[in-house]
VEXDREN-392585 format. One record per residue (C-alpha): residue in three letters; x, y, z. Coordinates in steps of 0.05 Angstrom, whole numbers, plus 5000, padded with zeros to 4 digits. Example, Ala and Ser with C-alpha at 12.3 -4.5 7.8 and 13.67 -1.06 7.14 Angstrom:
BEGIN
   residu      X      Y      Z
      ALA   5246   4910   5156
      SER   5273   4979   5143
This chain:
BEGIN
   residu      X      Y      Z
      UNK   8394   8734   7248
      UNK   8367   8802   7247
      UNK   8388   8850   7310
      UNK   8338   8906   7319
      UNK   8395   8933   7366
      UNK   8436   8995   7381
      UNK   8496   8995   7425
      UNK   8505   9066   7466
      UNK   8555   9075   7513
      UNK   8535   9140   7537
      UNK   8559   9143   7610
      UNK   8598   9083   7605
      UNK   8535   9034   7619
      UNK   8546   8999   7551
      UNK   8477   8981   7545
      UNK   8440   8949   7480
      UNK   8380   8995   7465
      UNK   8339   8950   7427
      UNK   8267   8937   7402
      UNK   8260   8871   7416
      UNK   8291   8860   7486
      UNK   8352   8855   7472
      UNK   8331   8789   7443
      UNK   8400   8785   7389
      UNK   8427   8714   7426
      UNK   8352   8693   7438
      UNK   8349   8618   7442
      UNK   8302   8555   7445
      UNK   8324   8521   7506
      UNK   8308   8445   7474
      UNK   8356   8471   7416
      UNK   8385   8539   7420
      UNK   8367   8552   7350
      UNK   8377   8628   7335
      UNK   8314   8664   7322
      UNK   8300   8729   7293
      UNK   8288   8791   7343
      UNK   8217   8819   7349
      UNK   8201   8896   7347
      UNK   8180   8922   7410
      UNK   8105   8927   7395
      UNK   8096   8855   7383
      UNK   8153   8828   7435
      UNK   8096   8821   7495
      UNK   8030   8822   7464
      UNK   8019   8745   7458
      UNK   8050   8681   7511
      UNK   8087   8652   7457
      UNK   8132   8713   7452
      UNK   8136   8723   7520
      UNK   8166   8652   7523
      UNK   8216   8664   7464
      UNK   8234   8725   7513
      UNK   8260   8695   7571
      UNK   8298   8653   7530
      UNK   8333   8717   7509
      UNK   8347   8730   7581
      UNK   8384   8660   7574
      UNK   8416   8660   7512
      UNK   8450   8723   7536
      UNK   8485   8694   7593
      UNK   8506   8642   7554
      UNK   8530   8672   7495
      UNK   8562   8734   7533
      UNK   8591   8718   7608
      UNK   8566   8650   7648
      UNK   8590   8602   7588
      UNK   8662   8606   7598
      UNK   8688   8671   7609
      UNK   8667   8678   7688
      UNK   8675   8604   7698
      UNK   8745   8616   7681
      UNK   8756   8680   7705
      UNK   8740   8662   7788
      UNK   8778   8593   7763
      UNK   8841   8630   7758
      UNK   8831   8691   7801
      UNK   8848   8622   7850
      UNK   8917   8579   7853
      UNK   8889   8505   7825
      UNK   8892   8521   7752
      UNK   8948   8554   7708
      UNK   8943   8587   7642
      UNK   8992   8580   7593
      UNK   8995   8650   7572
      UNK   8909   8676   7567
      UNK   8879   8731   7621
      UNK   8958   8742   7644
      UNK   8926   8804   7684
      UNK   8879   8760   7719
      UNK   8916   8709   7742
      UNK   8981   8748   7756
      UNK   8934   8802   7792
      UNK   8950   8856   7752
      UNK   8884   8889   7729
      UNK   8874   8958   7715
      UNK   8822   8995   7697
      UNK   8826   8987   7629
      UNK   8838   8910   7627
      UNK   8795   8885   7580
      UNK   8779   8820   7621
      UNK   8750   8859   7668
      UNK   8709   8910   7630
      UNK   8682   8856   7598
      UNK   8666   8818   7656
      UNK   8630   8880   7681
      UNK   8589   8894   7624
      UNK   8566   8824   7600
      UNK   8534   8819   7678
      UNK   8506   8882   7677
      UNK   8474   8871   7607
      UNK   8447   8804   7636
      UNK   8419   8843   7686
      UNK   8386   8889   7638
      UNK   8360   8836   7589
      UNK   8325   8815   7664
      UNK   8297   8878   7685
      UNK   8271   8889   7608
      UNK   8237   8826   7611
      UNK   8204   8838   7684
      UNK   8176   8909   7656
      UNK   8154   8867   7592
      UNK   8112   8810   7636
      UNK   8083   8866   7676
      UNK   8058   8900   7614
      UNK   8034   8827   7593
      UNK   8001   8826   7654
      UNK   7965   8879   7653
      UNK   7938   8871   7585
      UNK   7904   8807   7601
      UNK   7958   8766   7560
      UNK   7993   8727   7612
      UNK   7959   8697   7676
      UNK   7981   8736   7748
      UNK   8008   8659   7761
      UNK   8046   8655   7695
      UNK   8071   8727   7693
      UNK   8098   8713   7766
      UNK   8136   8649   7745
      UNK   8171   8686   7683
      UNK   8197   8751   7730
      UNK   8217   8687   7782
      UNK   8265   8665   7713
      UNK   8285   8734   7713
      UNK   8303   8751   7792
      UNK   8328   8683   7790
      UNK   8388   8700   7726
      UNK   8389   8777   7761
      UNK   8411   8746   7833
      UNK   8456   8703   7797
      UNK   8487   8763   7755
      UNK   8500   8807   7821
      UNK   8534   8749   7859
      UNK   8589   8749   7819
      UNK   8591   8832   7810
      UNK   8600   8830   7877
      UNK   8646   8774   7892
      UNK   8689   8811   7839
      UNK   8689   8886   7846
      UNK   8667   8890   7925
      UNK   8700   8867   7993
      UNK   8664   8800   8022
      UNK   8602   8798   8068
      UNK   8644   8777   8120
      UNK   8687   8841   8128
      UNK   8653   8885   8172
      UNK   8587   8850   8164
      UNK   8584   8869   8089
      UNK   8590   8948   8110
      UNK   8642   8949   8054
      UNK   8614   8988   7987
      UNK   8576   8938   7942
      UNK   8565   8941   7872
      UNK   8501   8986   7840
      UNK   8438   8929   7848
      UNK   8404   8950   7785
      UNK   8327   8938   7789
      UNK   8306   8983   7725
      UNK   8322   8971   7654
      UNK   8365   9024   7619
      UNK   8340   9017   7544
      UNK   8306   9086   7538
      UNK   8340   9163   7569
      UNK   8295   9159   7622
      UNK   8328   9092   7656
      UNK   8392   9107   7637
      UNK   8390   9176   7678
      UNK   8361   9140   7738
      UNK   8411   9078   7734
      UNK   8460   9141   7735
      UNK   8433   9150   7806
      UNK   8439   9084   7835
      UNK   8503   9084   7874
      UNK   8550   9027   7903
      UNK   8502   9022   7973
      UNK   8539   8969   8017
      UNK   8551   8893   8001
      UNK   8495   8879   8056
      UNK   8444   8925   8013
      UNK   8468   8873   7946
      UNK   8457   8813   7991
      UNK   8392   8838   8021
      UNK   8362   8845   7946
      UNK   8392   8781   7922
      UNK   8358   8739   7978
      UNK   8295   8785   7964
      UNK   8296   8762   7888
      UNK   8316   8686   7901
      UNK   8259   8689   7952
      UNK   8212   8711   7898
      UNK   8242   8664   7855
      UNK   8232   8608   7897
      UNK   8163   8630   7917
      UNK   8134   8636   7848
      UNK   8181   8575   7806
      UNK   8162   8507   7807
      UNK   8196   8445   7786
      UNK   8208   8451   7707
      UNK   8196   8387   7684
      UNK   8208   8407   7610
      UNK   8279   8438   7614
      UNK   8292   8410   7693
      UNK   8366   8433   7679
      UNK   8375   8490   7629
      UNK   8313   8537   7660
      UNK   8314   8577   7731
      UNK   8275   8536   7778
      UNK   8243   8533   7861
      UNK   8301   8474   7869
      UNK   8351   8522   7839
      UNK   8329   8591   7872
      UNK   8341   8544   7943
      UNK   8398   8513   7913
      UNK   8428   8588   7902
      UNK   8410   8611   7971
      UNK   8453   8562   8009
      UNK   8505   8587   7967
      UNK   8492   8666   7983
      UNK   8480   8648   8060
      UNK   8550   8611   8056
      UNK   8577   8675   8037
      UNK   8545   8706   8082
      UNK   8577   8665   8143
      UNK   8499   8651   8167
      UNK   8503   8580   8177
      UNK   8440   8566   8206
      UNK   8404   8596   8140
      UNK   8445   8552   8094
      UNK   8414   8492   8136
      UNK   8349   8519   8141
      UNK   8352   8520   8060
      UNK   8388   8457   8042
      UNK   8333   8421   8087
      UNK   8287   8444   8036
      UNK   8323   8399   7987
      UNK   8333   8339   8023
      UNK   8397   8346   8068
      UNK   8368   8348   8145
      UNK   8364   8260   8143
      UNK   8429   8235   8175
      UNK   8446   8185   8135
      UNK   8461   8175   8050
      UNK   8433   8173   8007
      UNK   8403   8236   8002
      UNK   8345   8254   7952
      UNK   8310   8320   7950
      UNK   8234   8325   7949
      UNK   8243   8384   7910
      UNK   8267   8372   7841
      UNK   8281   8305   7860
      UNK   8357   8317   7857
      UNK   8412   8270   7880
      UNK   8484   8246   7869
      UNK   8497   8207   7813
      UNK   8526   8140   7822
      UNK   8588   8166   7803
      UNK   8638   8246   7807
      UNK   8642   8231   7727
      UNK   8558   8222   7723
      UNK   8542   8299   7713
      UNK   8594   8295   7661
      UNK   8577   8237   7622
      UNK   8502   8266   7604
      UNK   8506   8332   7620
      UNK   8441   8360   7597
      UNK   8398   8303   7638
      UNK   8431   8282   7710
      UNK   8391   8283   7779
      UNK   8457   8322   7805
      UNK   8451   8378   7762
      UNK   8407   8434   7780
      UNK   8421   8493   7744
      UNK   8467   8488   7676
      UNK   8483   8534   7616
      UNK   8464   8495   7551
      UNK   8505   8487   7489
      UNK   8502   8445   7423
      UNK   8541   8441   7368
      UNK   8509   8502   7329
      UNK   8503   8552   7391
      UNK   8568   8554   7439
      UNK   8620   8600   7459
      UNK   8666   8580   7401
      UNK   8733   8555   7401
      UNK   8756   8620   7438
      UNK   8720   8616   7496
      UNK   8684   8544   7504
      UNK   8706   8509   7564
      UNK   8715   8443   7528
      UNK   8763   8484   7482
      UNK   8804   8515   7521
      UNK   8814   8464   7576
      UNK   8813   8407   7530
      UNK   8875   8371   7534
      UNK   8917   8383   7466
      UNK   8915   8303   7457
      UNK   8840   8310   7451
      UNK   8859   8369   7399
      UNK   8835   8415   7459
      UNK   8874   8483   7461
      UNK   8899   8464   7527
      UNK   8898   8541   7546
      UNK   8893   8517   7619
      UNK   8937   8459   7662
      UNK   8916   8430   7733
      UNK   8958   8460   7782
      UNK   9006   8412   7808
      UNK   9014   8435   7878
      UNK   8927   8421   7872
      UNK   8945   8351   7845
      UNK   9001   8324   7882
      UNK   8960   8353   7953
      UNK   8965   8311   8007
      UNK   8893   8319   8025
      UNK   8887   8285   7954
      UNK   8876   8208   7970
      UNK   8919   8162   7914
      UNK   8860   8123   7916
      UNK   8807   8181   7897
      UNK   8782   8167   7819
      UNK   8770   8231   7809
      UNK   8852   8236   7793
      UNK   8840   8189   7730
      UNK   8771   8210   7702
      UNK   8760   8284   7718
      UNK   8829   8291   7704
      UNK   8876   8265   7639
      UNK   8945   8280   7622
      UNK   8979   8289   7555
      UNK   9019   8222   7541
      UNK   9025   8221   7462
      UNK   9067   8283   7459
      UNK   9131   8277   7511
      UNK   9149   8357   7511
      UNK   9080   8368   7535
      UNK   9055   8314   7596
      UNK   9015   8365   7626
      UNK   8950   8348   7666
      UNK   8882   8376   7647
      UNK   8816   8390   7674
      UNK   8769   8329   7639
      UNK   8703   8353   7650
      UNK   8685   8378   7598
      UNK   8697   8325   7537
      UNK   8670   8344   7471
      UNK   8728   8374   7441
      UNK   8705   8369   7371
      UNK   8631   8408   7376
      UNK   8638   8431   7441
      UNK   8564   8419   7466
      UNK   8582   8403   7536
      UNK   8529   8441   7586
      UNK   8567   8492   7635
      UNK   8547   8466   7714
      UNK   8526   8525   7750
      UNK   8505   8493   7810
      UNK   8501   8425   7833
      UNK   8458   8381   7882
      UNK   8539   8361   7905
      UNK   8550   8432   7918
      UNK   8482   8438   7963
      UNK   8511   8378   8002
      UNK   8578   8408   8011
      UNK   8548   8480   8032
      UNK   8499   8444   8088
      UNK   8565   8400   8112
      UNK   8603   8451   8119
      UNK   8551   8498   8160
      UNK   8534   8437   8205
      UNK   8608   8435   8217
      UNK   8609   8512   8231
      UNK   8551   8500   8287
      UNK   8582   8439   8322
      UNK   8639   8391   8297
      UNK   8611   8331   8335
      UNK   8544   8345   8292
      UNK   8534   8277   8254
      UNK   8505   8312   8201
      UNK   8564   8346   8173
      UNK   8607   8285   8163
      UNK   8557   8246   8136
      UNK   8542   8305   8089
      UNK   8609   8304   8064
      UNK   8610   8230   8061
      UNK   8557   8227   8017
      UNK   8604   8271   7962
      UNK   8672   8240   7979
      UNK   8657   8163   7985
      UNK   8631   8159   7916
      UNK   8704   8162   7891
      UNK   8751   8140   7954
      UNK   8771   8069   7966
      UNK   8745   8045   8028
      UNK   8809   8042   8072
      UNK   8812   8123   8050
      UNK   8739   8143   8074
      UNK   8728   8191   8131
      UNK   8706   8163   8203
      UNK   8687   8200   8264
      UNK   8751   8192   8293
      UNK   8791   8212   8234
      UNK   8787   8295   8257
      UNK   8830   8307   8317
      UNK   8808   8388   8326
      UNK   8748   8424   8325
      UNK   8768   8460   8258
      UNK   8796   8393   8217
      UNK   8728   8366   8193
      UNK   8711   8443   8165
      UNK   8786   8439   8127
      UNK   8764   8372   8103
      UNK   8704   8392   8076
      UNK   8739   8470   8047
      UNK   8794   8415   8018
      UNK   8746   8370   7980
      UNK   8711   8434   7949
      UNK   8778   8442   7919
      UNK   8771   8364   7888
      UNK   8703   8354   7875
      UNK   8686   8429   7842
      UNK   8757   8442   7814
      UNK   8740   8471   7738
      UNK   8674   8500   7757
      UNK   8685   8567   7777
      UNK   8680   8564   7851
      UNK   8747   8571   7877
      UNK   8748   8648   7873
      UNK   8683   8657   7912
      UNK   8710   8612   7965
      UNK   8777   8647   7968
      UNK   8730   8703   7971
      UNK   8692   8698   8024
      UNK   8739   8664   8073
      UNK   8797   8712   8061
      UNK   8774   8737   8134
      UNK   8760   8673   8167
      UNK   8788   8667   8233
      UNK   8804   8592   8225
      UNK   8804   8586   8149
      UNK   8829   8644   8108
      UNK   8874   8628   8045
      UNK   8912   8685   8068
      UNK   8873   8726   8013
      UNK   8895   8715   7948
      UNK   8949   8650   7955
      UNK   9022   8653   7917
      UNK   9016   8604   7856
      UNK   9052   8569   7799
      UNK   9084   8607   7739
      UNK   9065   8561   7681
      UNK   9140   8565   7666
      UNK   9159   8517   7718
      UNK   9106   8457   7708
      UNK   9158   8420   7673
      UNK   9146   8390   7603
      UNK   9158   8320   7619
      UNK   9100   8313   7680
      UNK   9149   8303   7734
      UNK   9116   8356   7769
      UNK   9055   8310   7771
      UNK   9072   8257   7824
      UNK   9024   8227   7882
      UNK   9078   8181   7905
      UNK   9132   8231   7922
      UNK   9085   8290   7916
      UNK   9133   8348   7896
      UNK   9111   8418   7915
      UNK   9126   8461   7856
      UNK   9159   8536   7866
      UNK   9101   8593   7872
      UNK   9130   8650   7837
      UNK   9073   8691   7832
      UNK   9069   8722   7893
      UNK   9009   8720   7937
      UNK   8968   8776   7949
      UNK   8949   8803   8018
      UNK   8876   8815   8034
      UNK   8898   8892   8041
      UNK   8923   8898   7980
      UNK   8878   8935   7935
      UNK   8886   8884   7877
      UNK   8845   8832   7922
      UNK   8790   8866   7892
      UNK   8785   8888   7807
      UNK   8766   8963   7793
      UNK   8700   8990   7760
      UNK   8733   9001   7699
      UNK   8752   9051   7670
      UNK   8688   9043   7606
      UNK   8650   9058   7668
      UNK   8679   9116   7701
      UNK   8698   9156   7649
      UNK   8618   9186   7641
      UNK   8586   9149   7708
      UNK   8611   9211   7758
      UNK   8582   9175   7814
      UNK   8613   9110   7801
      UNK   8679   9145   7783
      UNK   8669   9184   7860
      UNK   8659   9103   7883
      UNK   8716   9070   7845
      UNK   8755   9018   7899
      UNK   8815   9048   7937
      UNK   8875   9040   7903
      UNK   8857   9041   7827
């Protein structure tokens, strides 16, 4: 492959100055066959390189941050999964400034970001020289917002204090809008400050509306491309953040949730459940649940080191096994025996008797690791309605039946919610908080909800929670148990939403020569 690129790290922005769009990971969606970079003068001057573009924008995220490294970062930032011995900072909550986890975490987003706003300038230029149509050129920088929202989400959930402190009056993270691959954008993205967490989540909305606006249903690459279903599908998730209930309704309605009974089918995208919890799994490159995926195949992945499939494989699989199922998560009482999830999203080591320890079993190709990484799922849409309808009004029919439709796919009968099973205004919320925990457990999401209820009235974790030391899941599996359902010891100890290591630092690659992030940096650090 041949990388028209230069790395410069002038004021800590670690930015790839390249002639071609940063276009080194750039990708065929259908196939995510490498191809060679394009000098600068040739990158927008016909459609067919603008297409192999974008793909760029894509085969960045997946080769540098949304493959595995942040799925398992805000996995373990959370209690419900336990690494043997990888990202100790993280999940002991121990960062520093110079923890390489984090500066890496922070500079792989940000140079999504950038490979986004080079693109946008490189449509516009297209654009203007007659190449691409105003309708076309829209739908490409709708690709773009659509990664760039998605990029600043989890900036934010990371490095800034939630939405719901203070009504997001909190510092936020720099929303960067211009690309830094010449002097002149690198001074002025030296000028763009922190602003608040409400300025980050007034842009994202603002780029996930123009995404939604300008994106139609991709009926070539319906998964593995940014489209209107998954710029809505996003938005409930941001206006669940954002404690605005009545918005995440207003946008899951869009895709299908507002009927009152299952099943549910969006006329956008034409997403719904699969039969089955194991269905997204089972093909995942072609489900109607799955709305927004990374691809892999066997030739372009994250590699052994940082693969999901790899590193929560279960070593009986030859996985690395890098990462166990927590079993205070399994052996929860809000866990039904009778929920299948336990026995196909989950497997346990039998052949080996010094290591019975449960693993995550969603992702299954442990050999060529070509399973697709879920970003966000029709499940997840459900979920994010049921649980706003439950905000509004607990007696609203909606939310249960919202939730319903998720849980009853894997619950015996005799184990399925009713009306009368919530005794308290606040028990059908827990239910639904608890069965995030089940149904998205491996996928990233625990951190952001931690997140953004660590403030909750009703339903704060208590900020970060105490969890297991991998030291004491015992060897044998006796910790895993849903008849007596031991809880095991937390000895790492939880951390208090005041603490300063709720939140990681702008590291210290970024301070050092950005003076006004270095003025910014979080309390504490």
């Amino acid at each position: 492959m041949i990388y028209f690129q230069s790395i410069i790290k002038t004021t800590g922005i670690a930015v790839a100055l390249t002639c071609a769009l940063l276009l080194s990971s750039c990708k065929k969606s259908t196939d995510l066959q490498p191809k060679n970079a394009l000098p600068s003068t040739e990158t927008f001057n016909t459609a067919q390189n603008v297409e192999l573009a974008v793909i760029g924008i894509y085969g960045v995220a997946q080769a540098d941050i949304f493959n595995g490294d942040q799925i398992i970062n805000d996995e373990i930032r959370g209690e419900d999964m336990v690494p043997n011995g990888f990202n100790p900072n993280i999940y002991l909550n121990s960062a520093i400034t110079t923890d390489s986890y984090v500066s890496s975490a922070w500079s792989k987003l940000y140079k999504v970001i950038n490979q986004a706003n080079t693109f946008i300038d490189g449509v516009h230029a297209a654009l203007s020289k007659g190449i691409l149509t105003p309708s076309a050129a829209a739908s490409y920088e709708g690709e773009a917002r659509f990664l760039r929202a998605l990029a600043h989400h989890e900036l934010v959930i990371n490095f800034a204090r939630p939405f719901m402190d203070n009504g997001g009056a909190n510092p936020g993270v720099p929303y960067r809008t211009i690309s830094v691959n010449t002097p002149d954008g690198l001074n002025a993205a030296l000028l763009i400050g922190r602003g608040t967490v409400k300025d980050d989540y007034t842009q994202l909305l603002a780029d996930l509306d123009y995404a939604e606006a300008n994106l139609k249903d991709n009926k070539t690459h319906p998964i593995s491309r940014a489209s209107k279903g998954a710029a809505i599908a996003l938005k409930t998730r941001i206006k669940l953040h954002m404690g605005d209930w009545q918005g995440v309704i207003t946008e899951a309605t869009k895709l299908g949730t507002s009927v009152n009974s299952s099943p549910y089918n969006s006329p956008i995208g034409s997403y719904q459940l699969t039969t089955t919890p194991e269905g997204p799994f089972l093909n995942n490159s072609g489900n109607t649940e799955s709305i927004f995926s990374i691809e892999n195949n066997n030739i372009s992945n994250s590699g052994v080191n940082n693969a999901l499939p790899a590193l929560f494989g279960y070593t009986d699989g030859n996985g690395r096994g890098e990462y166990i199922t927590s079993p205070n998560l399994y052996n929860a009482a809000f866990w039904v025996s009778s929920d299948s999830r336990r026995n196909t999203l989950q497997i346990q080591n039998t052949s080996d008797p010094s290591s019975k320890f449960v693993f995550n079993n969603k992702y299954r190709d442990l050999a060529n690791l070509t399973d697709w990484t879920p970003i966000i799922r029709y499940a997840e849409v459900l979920l994010n309605a049921a649980e706003a309808y439950s905000r509004i009004s607990s007696a609203d029919p909606h939310a249960l039946n919202l939730l319903n439709a998720v849980r009853n796919r894997a619950v015996a009968a005799s184990d399925q919610y009713t009306s009368t099973s919530f005794t308290t205004a606040t028990a059908l919320t827990q239910a639904i908080l608890n069965e995030r925990r089940i149904e998205f457990a491996g996928e990233g999401l625990r951190w952001p909800d931690i997140h953004r209820l660590s403030k909750d009235q009703s339903f704060s974790t208590g900020a970060i929670p105490a969890k297991i030391s991998y030291t004491d899941v015992k060897s044998d599996g006796s910790n895993y148990d849903i008849v007596n359902r031991p809880v095991s010891p937390t000895r790492v100890a939880a951390i208090p939403y005041t603490d300063h290591r709720f939140i990681w630092p702008i590291p210290q690659s970024e301070t050092t020569t950005n003076l006004l992030l270095a003025k910014e940096q979080n309390p504490g650090y």
